[in-house]
LUMMAR-608185 format. One record per residue (C-alpha): residue number from 0; residue in one letter; x, y, z. Coordinates in steps of 0.001 Angstrom, whole numbers, always signed. Each point is the difference from the previous one (the first is absolute). Example, Ala and Ser with C-alpha at 12.3 -4.5 7.8 and 13.67 -1.06 7.14 Angstrom:
REM LUMMAR-608185
PT   num   residu        xx        yy        zz
PT     0        A    +12300     -4500     +7800
PT     1        S     +1370     +3440      -660
***
This chain:
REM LUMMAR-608185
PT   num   residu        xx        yy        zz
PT     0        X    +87144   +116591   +108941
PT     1        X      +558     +2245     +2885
PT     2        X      -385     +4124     -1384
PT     3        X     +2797      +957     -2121
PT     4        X     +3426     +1390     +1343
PT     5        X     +2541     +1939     -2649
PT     6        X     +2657     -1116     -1333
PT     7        X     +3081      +496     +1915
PT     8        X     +3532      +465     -1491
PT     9        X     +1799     +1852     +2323
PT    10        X      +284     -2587     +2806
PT    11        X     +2990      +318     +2206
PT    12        X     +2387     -1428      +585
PT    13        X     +1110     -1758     -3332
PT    14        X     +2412     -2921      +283
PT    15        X     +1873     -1059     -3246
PT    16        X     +1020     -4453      +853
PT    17        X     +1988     -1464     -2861
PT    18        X     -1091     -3589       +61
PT    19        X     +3294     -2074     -1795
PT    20        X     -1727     -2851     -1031
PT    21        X     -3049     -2406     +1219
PT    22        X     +1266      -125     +3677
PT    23        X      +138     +3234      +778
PT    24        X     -3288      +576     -1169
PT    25        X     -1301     -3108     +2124
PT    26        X     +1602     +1320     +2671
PT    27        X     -1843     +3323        -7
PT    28        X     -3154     -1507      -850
PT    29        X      +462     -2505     +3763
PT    30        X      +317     +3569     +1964
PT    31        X     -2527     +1044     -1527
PT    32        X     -2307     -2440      +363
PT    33        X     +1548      -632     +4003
PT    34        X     -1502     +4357       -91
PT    35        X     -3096      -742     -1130
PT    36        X     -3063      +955     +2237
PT    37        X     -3895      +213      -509
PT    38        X      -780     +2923     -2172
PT    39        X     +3222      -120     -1477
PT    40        X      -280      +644     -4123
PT    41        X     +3317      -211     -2056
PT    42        X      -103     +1179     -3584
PT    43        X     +2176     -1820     -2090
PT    44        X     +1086     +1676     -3347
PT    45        X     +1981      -388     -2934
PT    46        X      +635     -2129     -3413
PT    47        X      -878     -3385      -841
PT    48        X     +2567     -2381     +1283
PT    49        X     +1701     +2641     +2586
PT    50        X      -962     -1908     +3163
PT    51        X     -2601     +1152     +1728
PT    52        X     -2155     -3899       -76
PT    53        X     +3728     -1031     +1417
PT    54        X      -119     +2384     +2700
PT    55        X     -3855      -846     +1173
PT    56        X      +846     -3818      -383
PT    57        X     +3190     +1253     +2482
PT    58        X     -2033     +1754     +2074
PT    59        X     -2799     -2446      +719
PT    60        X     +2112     -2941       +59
PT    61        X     +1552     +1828     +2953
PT    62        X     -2756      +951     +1852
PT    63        X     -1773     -3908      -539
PT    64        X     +3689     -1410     +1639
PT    65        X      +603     -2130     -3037
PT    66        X     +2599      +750     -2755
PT    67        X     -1815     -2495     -1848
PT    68        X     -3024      +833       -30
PT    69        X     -2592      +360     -3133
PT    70        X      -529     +3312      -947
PT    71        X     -1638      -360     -3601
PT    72        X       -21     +3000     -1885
PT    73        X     -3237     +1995      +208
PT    74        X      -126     +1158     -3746
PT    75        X     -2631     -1869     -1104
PT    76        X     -1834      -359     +3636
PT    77        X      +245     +3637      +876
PT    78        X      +206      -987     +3830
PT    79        X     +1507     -2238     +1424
PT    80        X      -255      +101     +4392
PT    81        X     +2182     -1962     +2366
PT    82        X      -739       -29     +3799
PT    83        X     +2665      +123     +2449
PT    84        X       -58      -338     +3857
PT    85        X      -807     +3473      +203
PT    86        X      -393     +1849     -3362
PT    87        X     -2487      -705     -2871
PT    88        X     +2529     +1106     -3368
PT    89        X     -1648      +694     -3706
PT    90        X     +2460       +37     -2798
PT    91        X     -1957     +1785     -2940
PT    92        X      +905       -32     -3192
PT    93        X     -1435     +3141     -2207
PT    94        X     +1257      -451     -3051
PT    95        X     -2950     -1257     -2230
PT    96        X     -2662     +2257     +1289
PT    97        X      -644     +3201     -1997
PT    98        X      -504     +2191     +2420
PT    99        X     -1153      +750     +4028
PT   100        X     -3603     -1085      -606
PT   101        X      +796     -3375      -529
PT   102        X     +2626      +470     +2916
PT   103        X     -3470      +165     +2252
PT   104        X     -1392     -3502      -458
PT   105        X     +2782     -1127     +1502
PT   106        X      -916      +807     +3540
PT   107        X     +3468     +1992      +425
PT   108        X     -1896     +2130     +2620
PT   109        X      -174     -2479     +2366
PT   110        X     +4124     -1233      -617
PT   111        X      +956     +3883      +576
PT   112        X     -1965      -234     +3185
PT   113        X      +637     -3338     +1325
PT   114        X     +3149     -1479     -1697
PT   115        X     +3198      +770     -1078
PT   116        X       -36      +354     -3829
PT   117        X     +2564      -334     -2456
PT   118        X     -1245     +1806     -3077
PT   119        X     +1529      -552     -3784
PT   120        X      -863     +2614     -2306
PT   121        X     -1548     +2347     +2464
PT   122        X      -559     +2536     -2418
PT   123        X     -2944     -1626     -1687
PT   124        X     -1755      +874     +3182
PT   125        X      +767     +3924      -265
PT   126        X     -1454     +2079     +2895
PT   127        X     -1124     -3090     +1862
PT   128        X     +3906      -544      +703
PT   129        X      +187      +532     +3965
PT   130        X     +2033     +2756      +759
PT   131        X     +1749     -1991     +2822
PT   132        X     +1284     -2266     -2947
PT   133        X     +3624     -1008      +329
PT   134        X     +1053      +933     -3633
PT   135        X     +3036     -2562     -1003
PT   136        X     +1035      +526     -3984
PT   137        X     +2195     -2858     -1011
PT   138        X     +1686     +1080     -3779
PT   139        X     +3094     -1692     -1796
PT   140        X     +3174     +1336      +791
PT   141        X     +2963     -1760     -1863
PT   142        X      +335     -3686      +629
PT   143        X     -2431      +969     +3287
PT   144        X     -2734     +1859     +1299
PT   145        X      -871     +2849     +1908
PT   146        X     -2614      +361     +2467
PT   147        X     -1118     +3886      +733
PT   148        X     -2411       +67     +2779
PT   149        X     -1960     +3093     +1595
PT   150        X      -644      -476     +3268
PT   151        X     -3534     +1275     +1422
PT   152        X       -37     +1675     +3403
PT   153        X      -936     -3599     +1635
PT   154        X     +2497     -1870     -1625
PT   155        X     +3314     +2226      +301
PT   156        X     +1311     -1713     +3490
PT   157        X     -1076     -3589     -1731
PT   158        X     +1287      +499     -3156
PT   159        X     +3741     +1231     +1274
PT   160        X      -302     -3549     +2017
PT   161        X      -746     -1715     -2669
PT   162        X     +2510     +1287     -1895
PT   163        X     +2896      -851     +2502
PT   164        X     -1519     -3692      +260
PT   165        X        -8      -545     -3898
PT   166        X     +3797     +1229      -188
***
C-alpha cells in the first residue's frame, strides 16, 4: 500500500443529493461512472442495504455502455475489475476483512494508481484511504436515501457535473 495519508473529514465542498427511490440513485451512479478517470478512488459508506452496490453496479454499467450488463456483487470475491475502452474499474467490497492488513493482499496499490476504484467499506483500510478519495455516504432517509459526498480538491469541478447530469 502506498505510505499512509490521514484521515480527512473536513473536505469541501459537501453536497447533500436526496435520492427518491432506485432511479435516482442509478442515475447518480451513470454520472458518476461517465466522471470516472484513472486514479480516481470513491469511498462508498453507509448501512447494509442503503445502496451503495446499486450505485457501483450504476456506475459501471454506465461507463461499460450497457444497462444490462453483469455486475455481480463483489462480497464474497472482494474484486471484481471490468475493462472499458479506456478505463480499467475495480469495485471492492470491504466488508468481510478485519482490518487494513488484509486490505494489502489485494493489490489496491496498483487500482489507486492505475484504475478507477470504487471502494465499499473503505474504512477497513484506515490510513491507506487515498486522500484524493471521493467520499460519497449513502444513509436512509424516509422512504429514500441520501447521498452526502465530500468532494476532494480534484474532484470539486467533476463532482458539481456529475451532480447536474444525475438530476
Amino acid at each position: 500500500m502506498p505510505p499512509s495519508e490521514p484521515d480527512r473529514t473536513d473536505l469541501e465542498p459537501a453536497f447533500d443529493l436526496f435520492l427518491p427511490d432506485p432511479d435516482a440513485t442509478a442515475r447518480l451512479g451513470a454520472a458518476l461512472g461517465l466522471a470516472l478517470t484513472a486514479g480516481d478512488v470513491v469511498a462508498l459508506t453507509g448501512d447494509l442495504g442503503a445502496g451503495k452496490s446499486a450505485l457501483s453496479r450504476a456506475a459501471i454499467r454506465a461507463r461499460l455502455g450497457d444497462p444490462e450488463a453483469e455486475v455481480p456483487s463483489p462480497t464474497f470475491t472482494l474484486v471484481q475489475t471490468y475493462e472499458t475502452d479506456d478505463l480499467e474499474i475495480w469495485h471492492v467490497d470491504l466488508y468481510r476483512l478485519d482490518g487494513r492488513a488484509d486490505a494489502v493482499e489485494l493489490g489496491l496499490d496498483e487500482a489507486f494508481a492505475e484504475a478507477a476504484s470504487l471502494i465499499e467499506w473503505p474504512d477497513r483500510l484506515g490510513p491507506d484511504l487515498p486522500r484524493r478519495a471521493l467520499r460519497i455516504d449513502i444513509v436512509h432517509d424516509g422512504d429514500g436515501r441520501r447521498a452526502r459526498i465530500a468532494a476532494p480538491a480534484e474532484w470539486r469541478n467533476r463532482i458539481e457535473e456529475v451532480l447536474r447530469d444525475a438530476a
